[in-house]
N, C-alpha and C positions, 0 to 999 in steps of 0.2 A: 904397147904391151901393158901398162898401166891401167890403162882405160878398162882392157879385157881381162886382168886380173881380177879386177875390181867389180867384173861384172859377174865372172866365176864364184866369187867369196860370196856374194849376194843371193847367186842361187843357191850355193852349198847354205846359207841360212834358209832360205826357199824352204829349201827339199829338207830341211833337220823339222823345222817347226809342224809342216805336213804330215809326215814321218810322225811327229811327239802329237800329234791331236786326234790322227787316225786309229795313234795305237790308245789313247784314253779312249775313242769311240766303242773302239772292239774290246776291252776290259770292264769298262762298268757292266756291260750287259754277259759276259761272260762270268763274270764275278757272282752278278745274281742268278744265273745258272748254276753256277757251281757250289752255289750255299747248301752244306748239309742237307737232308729231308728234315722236317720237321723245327728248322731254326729257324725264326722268324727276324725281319726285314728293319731296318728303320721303322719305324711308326710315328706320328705325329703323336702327340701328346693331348689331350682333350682340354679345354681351358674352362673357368667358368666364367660363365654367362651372366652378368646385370639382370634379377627378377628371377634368376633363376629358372630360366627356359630350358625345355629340353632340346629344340633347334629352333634357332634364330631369325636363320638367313637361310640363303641357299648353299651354303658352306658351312652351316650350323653357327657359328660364331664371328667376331669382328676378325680375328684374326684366322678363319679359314681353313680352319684343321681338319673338317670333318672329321674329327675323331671324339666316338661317345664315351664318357665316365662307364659307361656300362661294360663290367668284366664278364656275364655272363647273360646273352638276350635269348629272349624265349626263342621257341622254335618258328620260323617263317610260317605264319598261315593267314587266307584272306580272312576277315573277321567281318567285315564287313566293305559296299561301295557306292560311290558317291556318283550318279550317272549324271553326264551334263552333255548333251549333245555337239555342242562347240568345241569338249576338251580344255584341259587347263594350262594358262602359260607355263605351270612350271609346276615343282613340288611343292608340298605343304609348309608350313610352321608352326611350330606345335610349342605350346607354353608349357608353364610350371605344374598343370595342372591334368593335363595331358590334352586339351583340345586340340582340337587341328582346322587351321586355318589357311584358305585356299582362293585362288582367281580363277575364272574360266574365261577362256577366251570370248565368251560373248559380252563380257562386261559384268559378270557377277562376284562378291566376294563371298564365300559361304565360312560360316564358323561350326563346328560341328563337334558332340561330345566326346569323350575318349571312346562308348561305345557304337560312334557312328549317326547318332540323334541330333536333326538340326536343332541348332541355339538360336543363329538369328542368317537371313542374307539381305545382302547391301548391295545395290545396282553402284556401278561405277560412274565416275564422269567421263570417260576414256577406257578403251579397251586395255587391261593390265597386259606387262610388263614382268616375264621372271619372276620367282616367288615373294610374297610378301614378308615382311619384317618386321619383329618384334624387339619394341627397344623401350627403355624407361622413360618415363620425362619427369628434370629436376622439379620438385616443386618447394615453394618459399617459407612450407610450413612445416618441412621436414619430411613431407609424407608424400614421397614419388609416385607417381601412378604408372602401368602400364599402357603401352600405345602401340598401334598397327599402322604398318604404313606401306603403302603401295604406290608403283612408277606406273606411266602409262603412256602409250604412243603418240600421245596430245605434248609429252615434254613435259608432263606432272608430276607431283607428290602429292599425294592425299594423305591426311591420316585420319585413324581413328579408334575410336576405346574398343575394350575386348567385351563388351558390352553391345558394338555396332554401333556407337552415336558418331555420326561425322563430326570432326572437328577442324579442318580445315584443308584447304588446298593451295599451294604454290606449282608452278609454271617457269619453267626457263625462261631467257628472256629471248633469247635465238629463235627457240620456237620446234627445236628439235627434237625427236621424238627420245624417248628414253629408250638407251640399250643395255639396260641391265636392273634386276632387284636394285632395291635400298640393303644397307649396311649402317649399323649405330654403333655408334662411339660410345664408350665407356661415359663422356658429359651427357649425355641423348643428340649429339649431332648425328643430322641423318647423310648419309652419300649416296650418290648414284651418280650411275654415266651418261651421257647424253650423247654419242657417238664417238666425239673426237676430244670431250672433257668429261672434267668431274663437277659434282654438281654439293656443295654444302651448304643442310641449311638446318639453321636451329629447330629446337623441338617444339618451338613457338611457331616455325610456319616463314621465320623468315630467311631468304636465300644469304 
């Protein structure tokens, strides 16, 4: 009688915790049905950005908010496009200045003006990887410069200046292809994924 008392109490815990998860399932999402018209949601908060980018990463920032400073953005219209037969890994990155910065899948990096006018393009070492990345790198004379940096299915990080000058490349050591953009640290450490890790490495190039 012990035994099966004891087994009843366990399920009456069972069936309560069930009971308490199912019914948080069915509230959050009824909750935000039931919000007013016109009252708006949670929002992430926009952060700023090191050099002052307008998006960074593929999340706009280190810490992934994609949410813009901008309280009021112009109206959605094509202004101009950028045709690449292969298509591009991923979105743009667009700096302080407004350029915008991009990979296509066949190994191209293209930098291009805020009105759509090529700056410079840079052939890859490896097919990119998710959008490219803008991040600072310290330097010893006071006077930071900016850097781009892109992953690529070879297991690499390339970087280089907003200029297009290659500056350097590292590689995993595994060998695995990169599954995800880079991401910079507020020091200019760069990250990325490599399947089943993470991958950091100074803004010097090394892992």
């Amino acid at each position: 009688p012990g035994a099966a008392a004891s087994r009843r109490r366990a399920a009456g815990v069972v069936a309560v915790l069930l009971v308490s998860v199912c019914g948080l399932l069915i509230w959050q999402p009824w909750q935000q049905q039931a919000r007013p018209e016109g009252e708006a949601g949670p929002a992430q908060v926009a952060v700023a950005i090191p050099g002052g980018y307008l998006w960074a990463n593929e999340r706009r920032d280190a810490a992934g908010t994609l949410a813009s400073p901008l309280t009021e953005a112009p109206a959605a219209a094509v202004r101009w496009v950028l045709p690449d037969p292969t298509g591009f890994s991923g979105g743009p990155a667009v700096d302080a200045q407004g350029n915008v910065y991009a990979t296509s899948n066949g190994g191209s990096l293209y930098a291009l003006t805020p009105a759509g006018d090529m700056r410079w393009q840079s052939a890859l070492p490896a097919d990119p990887v998710g959008v490219p990345a803008l991040g600072i790198v310290p330097a010893a004379d006071g006077q930071p410069a900016s850097a781009l940096y892109v992953t690529d299915k070879a297991g690499g990080l390339s970087a280089f200046t907003l200029d297009g000058e290659f500056l350097w490349r590292t590689r995993t050591k595994t060998g695995r292809r990169a599954s995800s953009g880079a991401v910079v640290g507020g020091d200019g450490t760069i990250y990325y994924t490599v399947v089943d890790r993470v991958e950091a490495v100074s803004p010097g190039g090394q892992p």
